[in-house]
C-alpha positions as CSV (number, residue, x, y, z in Angstrom):
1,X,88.1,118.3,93.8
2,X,91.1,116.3,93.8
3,X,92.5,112.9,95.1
4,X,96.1,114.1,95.3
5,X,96.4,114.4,99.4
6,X,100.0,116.2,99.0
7,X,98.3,119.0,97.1
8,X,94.6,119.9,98.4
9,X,92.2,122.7,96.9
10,X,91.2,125.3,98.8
11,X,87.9,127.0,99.2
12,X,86.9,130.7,99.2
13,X,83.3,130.7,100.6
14,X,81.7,134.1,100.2
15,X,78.0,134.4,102.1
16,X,76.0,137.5,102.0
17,X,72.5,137.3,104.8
18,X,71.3,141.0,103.7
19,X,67.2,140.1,103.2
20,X,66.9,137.3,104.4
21,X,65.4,135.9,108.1
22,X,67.7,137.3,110.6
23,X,68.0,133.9,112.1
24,X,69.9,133.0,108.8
25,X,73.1,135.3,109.6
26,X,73.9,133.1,113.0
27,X,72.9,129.7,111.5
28,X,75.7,130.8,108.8
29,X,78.0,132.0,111.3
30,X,77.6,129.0,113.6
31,X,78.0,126.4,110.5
32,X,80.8,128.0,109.3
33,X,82.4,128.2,112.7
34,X,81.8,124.4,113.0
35,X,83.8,123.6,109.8
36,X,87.1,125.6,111.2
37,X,86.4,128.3,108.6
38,X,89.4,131.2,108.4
39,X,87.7,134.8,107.8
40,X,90.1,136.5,105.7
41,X,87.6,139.3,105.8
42,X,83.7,139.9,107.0
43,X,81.6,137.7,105.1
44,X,84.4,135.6,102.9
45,X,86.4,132.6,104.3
46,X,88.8,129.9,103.3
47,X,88.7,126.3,104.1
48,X,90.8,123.4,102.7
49,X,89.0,121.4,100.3
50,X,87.6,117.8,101.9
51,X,84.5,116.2,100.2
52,X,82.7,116.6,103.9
53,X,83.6,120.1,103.9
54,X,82.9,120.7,100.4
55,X,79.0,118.7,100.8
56,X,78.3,120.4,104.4
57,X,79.5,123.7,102.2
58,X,76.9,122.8,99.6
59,X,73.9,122.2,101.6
60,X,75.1,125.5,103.7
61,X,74.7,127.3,100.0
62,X,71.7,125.5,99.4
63,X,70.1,126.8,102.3
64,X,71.1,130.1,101.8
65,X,70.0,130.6,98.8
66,X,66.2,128.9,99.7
67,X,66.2,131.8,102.5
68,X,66.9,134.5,100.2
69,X,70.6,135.6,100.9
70,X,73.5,134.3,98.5
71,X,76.9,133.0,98.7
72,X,79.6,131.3,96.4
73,X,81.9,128.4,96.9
74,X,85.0,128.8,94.6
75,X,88.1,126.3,94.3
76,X,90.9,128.0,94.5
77,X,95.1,126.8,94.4
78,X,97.6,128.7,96.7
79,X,100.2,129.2,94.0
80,X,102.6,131.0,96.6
81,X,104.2,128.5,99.1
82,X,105.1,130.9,102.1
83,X,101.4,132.0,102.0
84,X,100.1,128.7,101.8
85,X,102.4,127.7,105.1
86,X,100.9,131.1,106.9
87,X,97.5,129.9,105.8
88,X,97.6,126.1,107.8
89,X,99.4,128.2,110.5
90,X,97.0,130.2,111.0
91,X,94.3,127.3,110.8
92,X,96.4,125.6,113.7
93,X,97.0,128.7,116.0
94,X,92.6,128.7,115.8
95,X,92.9,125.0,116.6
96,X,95.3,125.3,119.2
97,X,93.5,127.8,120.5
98,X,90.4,124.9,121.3
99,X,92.9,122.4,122.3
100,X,94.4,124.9,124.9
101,X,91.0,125.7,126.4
102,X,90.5,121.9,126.9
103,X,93.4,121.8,128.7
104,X,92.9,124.6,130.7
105,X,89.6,123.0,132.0
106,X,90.8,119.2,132.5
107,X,92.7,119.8,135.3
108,X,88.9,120.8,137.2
109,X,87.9,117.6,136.3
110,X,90.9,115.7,138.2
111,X,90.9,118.0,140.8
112,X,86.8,117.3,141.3
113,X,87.6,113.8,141.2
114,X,90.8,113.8,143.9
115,X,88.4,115.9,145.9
116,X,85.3,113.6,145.9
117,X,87.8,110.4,146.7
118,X,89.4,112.3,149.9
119,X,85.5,113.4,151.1
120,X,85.1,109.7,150.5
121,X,82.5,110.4,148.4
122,X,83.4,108.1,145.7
123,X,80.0,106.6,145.1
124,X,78.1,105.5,141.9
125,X,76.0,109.3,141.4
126,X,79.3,110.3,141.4
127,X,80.7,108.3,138.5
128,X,77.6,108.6,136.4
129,X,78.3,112.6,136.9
130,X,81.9,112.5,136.3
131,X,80.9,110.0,133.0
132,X,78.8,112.3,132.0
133,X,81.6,115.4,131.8
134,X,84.1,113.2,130.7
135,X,81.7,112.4,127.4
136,X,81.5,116.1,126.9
137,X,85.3,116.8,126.8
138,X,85.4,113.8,124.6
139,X,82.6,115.7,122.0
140,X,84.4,118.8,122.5
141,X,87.6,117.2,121.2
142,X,85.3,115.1,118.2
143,X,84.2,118.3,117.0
144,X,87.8,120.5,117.4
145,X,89.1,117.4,115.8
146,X,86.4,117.5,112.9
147,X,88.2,120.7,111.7
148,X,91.9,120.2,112.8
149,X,92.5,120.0,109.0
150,X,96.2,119.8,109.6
151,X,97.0,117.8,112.6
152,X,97.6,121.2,114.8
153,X,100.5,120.4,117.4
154,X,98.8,120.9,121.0
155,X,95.8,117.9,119.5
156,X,98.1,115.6,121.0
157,X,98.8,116.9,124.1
158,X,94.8,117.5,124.2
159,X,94.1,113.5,123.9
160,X,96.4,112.4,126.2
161,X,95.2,115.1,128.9
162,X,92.0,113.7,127.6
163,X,93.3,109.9,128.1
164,X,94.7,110.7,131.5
165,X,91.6,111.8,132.8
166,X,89.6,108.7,131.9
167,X,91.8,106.4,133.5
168,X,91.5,108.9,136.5
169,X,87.9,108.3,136.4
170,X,88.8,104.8,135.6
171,X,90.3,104.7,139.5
172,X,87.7,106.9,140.8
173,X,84.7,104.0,139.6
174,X,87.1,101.7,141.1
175,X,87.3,103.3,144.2
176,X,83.2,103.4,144.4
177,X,83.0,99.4,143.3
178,X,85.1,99.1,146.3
179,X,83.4,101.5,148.7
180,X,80.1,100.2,147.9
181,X,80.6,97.1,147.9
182,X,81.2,95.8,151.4
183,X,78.2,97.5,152.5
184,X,75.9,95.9,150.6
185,X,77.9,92.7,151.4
186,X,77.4,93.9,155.0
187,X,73.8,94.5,154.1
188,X,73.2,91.1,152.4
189,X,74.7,89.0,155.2
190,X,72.6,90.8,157.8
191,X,69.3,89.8,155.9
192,X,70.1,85.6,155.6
193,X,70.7,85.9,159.4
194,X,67.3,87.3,159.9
């Protein structure tokens, strides 16, 4: 591995499953998907070389190897430019890809929100549900962000969709404070007069 950013390593990963548990073959497939791995055919992929990627690759290998299947990591350099520029493109059209189908579901979220407010139903369950949603959007986006190796262009779009929506639940919280609040105001007063 190298420290020179401007240049990066690549990595061919090669993983074969054939003998081992069958439980092996999806834990591969499902790490691998994780790390924003591009198949360039069944059973080999590429992936840019980052000391996370290139540990999590390790103990991947490792674990392979316990369960009786094998694989190969190998450090490779792109000596071809153009395919080197198809290679990250392709990378972030598979990012995009995740960013796009965060955006497509955000707008389901503000929508739930808008509708909740004008049912004036804007209560406290209702903000410890919506909290709860917006933290998995924002653990989605961690994660699609964990392997958007080269900054993909619709990850900004995707955090400020992201942002927008948060300060839409922001308001919505508000909204509750203020609902709630004269009635147990109302609620408080009545009891002193008691």
């Amino acid at each position: 591995m190298t420290g020179n950013t401007e240049e990066p390593g690549w990595l061919l990963v090669s993983m074969s499953t054939a003998g081992a548990a069958p439980t092996l073959r999806v834990q591969v497939w499902r790490k691998l998907r994780s790390l924003g791995a591009l198949y360039l055919q069944q059973s080999v992929c590429l992936l840019p070389e980052r000391e996370q990627t290139v540990r999590q690759l390790r103990r991947l290998l490792d674990r392979v190897h316990q369960q009786g299947g094998n694989g190969r990591m190998l450090r490779l350099t792109l000596t071809d430019a153009g395919e080197e520029r198809q290679i990250v493109g392709e990378f972030n059209a598979a990012r995009d890809a995740e960013y796009a189908e965060v955006l497509q579901r955000l707008p389901a979220f503000r929508q739930e929100l808008a509708a909740e407010r004008a049912r004036g139903r804007a209560t406290y369950a209702e903000v410890e549900e919506s909290e709860a949603d917006l933290e998995r959007f924002r653990s989605w986006m961690a994660k699609i962000a964990a392997r958007d190796y080269f900054g993909a262009p619709a990850g900004a779009a995707a955090r400020a969709a992201v942002e927008d929506a948060a300060a839409d639940l922001a308001a919505f919280e508000q909204a509750a404070l203020t609902a709630e609040s004269p009635a147990e105001e109302l609620g408080e007063q009545e009891g002193t007069r008691r």
